[in-house]
N, C-alpha and C positions, 0 to 999 in steps of 0.2 A: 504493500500500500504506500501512496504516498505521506510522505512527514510533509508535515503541515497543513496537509491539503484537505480539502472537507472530503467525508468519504463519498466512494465512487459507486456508480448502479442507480437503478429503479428504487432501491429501498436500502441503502448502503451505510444507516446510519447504526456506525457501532459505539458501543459504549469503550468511556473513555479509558476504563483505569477496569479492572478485576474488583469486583466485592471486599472491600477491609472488613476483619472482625472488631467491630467498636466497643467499649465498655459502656456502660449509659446510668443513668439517675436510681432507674428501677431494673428493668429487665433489658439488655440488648436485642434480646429479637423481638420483643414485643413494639418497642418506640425508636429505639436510639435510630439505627438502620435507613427508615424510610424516610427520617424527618432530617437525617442527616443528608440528605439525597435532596429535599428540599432546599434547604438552606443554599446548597450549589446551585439548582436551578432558579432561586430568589436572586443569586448574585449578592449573597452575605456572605460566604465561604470563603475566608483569605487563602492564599496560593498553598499549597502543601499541608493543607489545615489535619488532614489524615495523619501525618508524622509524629504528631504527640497531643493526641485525642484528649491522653489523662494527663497530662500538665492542664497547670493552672493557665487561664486566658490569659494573655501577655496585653502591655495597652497597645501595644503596635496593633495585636490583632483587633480588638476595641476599635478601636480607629475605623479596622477594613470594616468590620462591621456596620458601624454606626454610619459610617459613608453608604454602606450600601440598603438601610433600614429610611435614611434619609431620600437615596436614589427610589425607593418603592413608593414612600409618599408623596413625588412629587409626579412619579407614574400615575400614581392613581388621582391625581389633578387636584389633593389636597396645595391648599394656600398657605405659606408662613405667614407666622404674622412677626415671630422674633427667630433671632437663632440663638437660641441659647448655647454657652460653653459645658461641655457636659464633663462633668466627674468621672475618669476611666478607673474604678475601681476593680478588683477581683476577687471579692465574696459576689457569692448567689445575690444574694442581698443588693451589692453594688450594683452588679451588673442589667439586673431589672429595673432598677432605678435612672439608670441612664438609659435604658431604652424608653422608661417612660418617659423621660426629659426631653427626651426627642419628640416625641408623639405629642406633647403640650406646645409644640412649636406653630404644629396646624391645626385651625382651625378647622371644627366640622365632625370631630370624634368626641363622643362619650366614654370621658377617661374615669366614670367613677369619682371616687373620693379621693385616693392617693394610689400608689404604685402599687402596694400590695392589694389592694380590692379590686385593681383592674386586671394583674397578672392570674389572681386568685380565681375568677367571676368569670372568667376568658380562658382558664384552663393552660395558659400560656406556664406556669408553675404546678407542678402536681402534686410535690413530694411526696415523702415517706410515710404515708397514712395523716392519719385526723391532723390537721392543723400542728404539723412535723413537715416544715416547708426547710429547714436547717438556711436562712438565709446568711448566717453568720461562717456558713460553711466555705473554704475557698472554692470558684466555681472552674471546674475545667472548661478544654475550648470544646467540647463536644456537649455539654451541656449550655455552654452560651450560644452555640450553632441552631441546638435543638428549641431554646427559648426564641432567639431571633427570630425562626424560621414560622413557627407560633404566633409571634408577636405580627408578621407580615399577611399570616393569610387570618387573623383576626381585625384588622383593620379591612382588609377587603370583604370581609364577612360581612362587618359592621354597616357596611357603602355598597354592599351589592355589587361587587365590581369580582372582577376575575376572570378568564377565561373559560364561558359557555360553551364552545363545541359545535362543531355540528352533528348533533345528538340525535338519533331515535328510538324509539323503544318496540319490540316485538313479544309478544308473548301465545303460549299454548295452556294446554291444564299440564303442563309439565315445567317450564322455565321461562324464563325472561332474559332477553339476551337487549341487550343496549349495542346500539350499531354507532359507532362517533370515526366521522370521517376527515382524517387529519388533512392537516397542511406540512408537506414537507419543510419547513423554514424555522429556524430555532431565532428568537430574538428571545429580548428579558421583558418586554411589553408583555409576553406570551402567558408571565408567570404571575403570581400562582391560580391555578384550574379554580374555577369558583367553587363553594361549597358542594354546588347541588352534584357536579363535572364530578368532585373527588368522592362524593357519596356511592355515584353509580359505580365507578370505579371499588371501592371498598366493598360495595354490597355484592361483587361477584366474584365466584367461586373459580372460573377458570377464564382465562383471557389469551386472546387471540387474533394475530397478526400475520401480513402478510409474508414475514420471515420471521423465524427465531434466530433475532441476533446474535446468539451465542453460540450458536452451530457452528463450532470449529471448522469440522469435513465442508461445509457449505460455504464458508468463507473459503477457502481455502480453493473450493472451485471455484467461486467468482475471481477471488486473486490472479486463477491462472487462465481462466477464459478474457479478462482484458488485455493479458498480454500475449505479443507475439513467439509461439512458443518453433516457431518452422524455421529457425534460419533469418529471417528476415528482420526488418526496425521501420518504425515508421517512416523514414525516409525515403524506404521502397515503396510507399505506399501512398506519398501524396508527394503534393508541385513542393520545391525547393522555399518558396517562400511561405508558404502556409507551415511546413517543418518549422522554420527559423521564424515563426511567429510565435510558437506556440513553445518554444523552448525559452528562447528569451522570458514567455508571460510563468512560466511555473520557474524559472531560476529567480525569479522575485519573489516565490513563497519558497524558497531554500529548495526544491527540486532540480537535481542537475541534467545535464542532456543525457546522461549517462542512463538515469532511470526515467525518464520521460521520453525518448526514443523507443523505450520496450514494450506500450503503451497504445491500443489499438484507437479508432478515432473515436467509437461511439466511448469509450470509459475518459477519453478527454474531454470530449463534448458535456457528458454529464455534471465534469468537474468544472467548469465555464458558467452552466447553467449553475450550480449552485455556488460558486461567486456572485453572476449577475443575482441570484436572490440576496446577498446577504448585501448589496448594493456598497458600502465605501467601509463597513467596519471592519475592521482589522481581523484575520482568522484567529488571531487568541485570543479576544475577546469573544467571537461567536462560538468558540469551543465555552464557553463556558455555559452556553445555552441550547441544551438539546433541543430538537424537532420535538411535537409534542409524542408520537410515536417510541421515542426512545423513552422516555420521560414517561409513559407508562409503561413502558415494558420494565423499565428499573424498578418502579412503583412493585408491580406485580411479582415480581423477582424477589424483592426484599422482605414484601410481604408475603412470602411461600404460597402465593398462585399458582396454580397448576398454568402453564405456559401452552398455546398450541401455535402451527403455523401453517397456514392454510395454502402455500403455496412454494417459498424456500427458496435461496439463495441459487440452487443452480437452477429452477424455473426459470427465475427472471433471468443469469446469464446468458443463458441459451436461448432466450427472448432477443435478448437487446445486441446477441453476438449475430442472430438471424436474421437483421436489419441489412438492407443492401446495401454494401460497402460506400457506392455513390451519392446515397444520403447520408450513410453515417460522416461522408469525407465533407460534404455541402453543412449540414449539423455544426461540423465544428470549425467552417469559416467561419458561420452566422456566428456562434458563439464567440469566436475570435472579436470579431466587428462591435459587436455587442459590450464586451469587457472593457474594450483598449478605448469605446465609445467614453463609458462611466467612468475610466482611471481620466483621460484625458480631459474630458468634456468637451471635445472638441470631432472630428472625424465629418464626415458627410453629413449633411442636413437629417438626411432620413433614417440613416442610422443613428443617428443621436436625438432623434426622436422617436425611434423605435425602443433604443435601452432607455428613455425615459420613462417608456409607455410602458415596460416590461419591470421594471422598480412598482412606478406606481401601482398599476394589477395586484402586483404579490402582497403591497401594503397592503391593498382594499379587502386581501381576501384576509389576510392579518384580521383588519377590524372585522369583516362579516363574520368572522371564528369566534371572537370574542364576545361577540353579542346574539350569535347563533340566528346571523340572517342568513337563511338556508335560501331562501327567494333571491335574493341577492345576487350569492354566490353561483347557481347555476345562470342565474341569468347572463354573469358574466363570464363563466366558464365556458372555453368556446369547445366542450366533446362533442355535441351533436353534430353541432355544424363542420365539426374537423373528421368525425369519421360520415358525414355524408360528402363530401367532397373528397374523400376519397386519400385525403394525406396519410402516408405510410406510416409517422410516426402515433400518431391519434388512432388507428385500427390498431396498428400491433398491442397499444398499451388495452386496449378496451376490451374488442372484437375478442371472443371466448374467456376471456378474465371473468368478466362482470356475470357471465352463468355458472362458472366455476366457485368463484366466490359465493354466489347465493347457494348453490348445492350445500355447502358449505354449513349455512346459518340453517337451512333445513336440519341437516344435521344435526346440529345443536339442537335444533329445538325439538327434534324428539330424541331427544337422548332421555333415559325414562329413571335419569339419577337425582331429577329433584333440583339440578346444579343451574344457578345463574351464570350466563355468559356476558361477557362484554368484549367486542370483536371492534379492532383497531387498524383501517384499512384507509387510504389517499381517499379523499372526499369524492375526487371524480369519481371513482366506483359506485357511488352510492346513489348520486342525481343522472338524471337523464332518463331516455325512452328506454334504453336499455340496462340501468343501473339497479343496485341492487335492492333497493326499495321497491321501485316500480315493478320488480319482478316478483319480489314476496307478495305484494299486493295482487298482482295476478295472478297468483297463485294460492288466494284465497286469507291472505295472512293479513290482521290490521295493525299498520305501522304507523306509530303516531309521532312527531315532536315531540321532545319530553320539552314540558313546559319550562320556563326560566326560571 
């Protein structure tokens, strides 16, 4: 794979780092685990925070924190009215008290009487049984992580904000399967899943995606289906100048020509498109924000979900490797054009109004996820009209997927073990004439909106 490069494929998006064993307040597998996975995805989690969980919070990390608790309130379009200088202490004690300090900055939140009524009333503090909160305790960084991460989706609770989903709900006399059709694109806008998002999510028993990312054997085939394994390099394979375009743009994310030469055009093309998604931020910053895809599959993982994969790692390579060479070569001009449009802001009229138009989209569909405008999103979503005219890319991804997949939820839903499902599949799958909704409905199934 490439270093630094956002991952590659249809659904390419791997987790960052292997599971740590964390210690936690009460139990680690019960809390520590999953809210510690928060906190990353919140954008509270200072760099290497994993390395000494049970040490005491340091103020340096304080700081990262309190920066990034500050970064969430203004996300969610809370007002300062002061900024106050907050106290970096390291008792339990301290360290609640300057996240409330923070929180008394904006206006608009019901903070209670003082820190401990708000921590207490909000669940954000648990401790050790009846009113055994031990605040005098020194607080570790994995317990100021777990509070943080607490503290951020309690203020979005509070405000009804969070990221809704494009959610539906199906059910039999046997099970309930929640159908939420993601967006490939990781931003911190994204976070955290609103209450009602992370309930459905909790309330079911097995969850399932269009790959189990952790499928070593399956990584392993995609690794080697994007590369040229016959003798040959990309070189062979397209014009002189499209090579040296495209060598040049990845030795700017520290990829040399040495491993970008070995690199077929559709697993380049793919890596282009999700630059042009992540529009000017920098890839270490967006490594800190999974896709929401990923972001429940760690969910599900941590919370001992039974994991499924409805389709798998060498599906999709052997998809996207079946693509005719000549579009996958034309793909990654476009792509080219498109990148060098956004770094520059400069390039041809149309091309640099094309990668404008190609930013803004992915933002609108950002916001339609957020606020689960389903109407919206297909309306903007051009699959109908891309596989009735017939473009290669738009069949290949749709054309048998989309009945494959429903087979699929069938299945679930008569599995006769009582178990809720929640199935985590790219939006487009879900809307259209041929999508997976429309097709359960034909098939006699009623698929509602889960309400907001």
């Amino acid at each position: 794979m490439f270093k630094k490069v956002l991952s590659l494929g249809l659904m390419t998006v791997m987790l960052a780092s292997s599971v740590s064993v964390f210690a936690g307040e009460v139990d680690p597998a019960k809390w520590a685990l999953s809210e510690l996975n928060d906190a990353e995805a919140y954008g509270v989690a200072p760099k290497d925070f994993e390395k000494g969980l049970n040490n005491v919070v340091s103020p340096e990390q304080m700081s990262f924190i309190i920066q990034g608790l500050r970064n969430k309130c203004i996300e969610a379009k809370l007002v300062a009215s002061t900024n106050t200088e907050v106290k970096l202490g390291t008792t339990r004690g301290e360290v609640l008290e300057a996240y409330y300090t923070v929180l008394k900055d904006y206006s608009g939140l019901d903070l209670k009487n003082d820190y401990i009524a708000y921590m207490s009333e909000n669940q954000i503090i648990k401790g050790y049984g009846k009113e055994d909160l031990r605040l005098q305790q020194p607080c570790t960084v994995q317990e100021a992580l777990v509070f943080a991460s607490r503290v951020v989706e309690s203020v979005y609770d509070q405000l009804g904000l969070g990221t809704d989903g494009f959610l539906w709900e199906v059910s039999d006399e046997n099970n309930t399967i929640y159908l939420l059709g993601t967006v490939h694109i990781g931003k911190s806008e994204v976070y955290p899943l609103s209450k009602g998002l992370r309930k459905a999510i909790e309330a079911s028993d097995k969850v399932s995606f269009e790959v189990d990312f952790a499928n070593q054997e399956g990584m392993m085939y995609l690794a080697q289906k994007q590369m040229y394994l016959d003798g040959t390099t990309l070189d062979n394979h397209v014009d002189e100048e499209t090579y040296k375009r495209i060598v040049a743009l990845m030795e700017q994310y520290g990829v040399p020509e040495e491993q970008t030469k070995y690199y077929k055009p559709w697993a380049l093309s793919n890596t282009l498109t999700a630059l042009t998604a992540q529009d000017t931020e920098s890839l270490e910053a967006v490594a800190t924000y999974p896709v929401i895809d990923a972001y429940v599959y760690s969910k599900a993982l941590l919370e001992d979900k039974e994991i499924l994969e409805i389709e798998g790692y060498a599906f999709q390579a052997d998809l996207l490797d079946g693509i005719p060479v000549d579009y996958q070569i034309q793909s990654l001009k476009a792509g080219l054009d498109m990148v060098e449009a956004i770094q520059s802001g400069e390039g041809n009229a149309e091309t640099a109004e094309a990668a404008q138009a190609e930013v803004e989209m992915m933002n609108s569909w950002i916001q339609m996820m957020k606020v689960r405008d389903i109407e919206g999103f297909e309306a903007s979503y051009p699959k109908d009209s891309g596989i009735e005219s017939g473009d290669i890319m738009t069949k290949a991804l749709f054309e048998g997927r989309d009945a494959h997949m429903t087979e699929k939820v069938v299945e679930y839903l008569n599995d006769t073990t009582d178990a809720n499902y929640f199935v985590a599949v790219g939006a487009g799958h879900m809307i259209g004439k041929e999508g997976i909704v429309k097709r359960l409905q034909e098939l006699g199934y009623t698929v509602k909106v889960v309400e907001r």
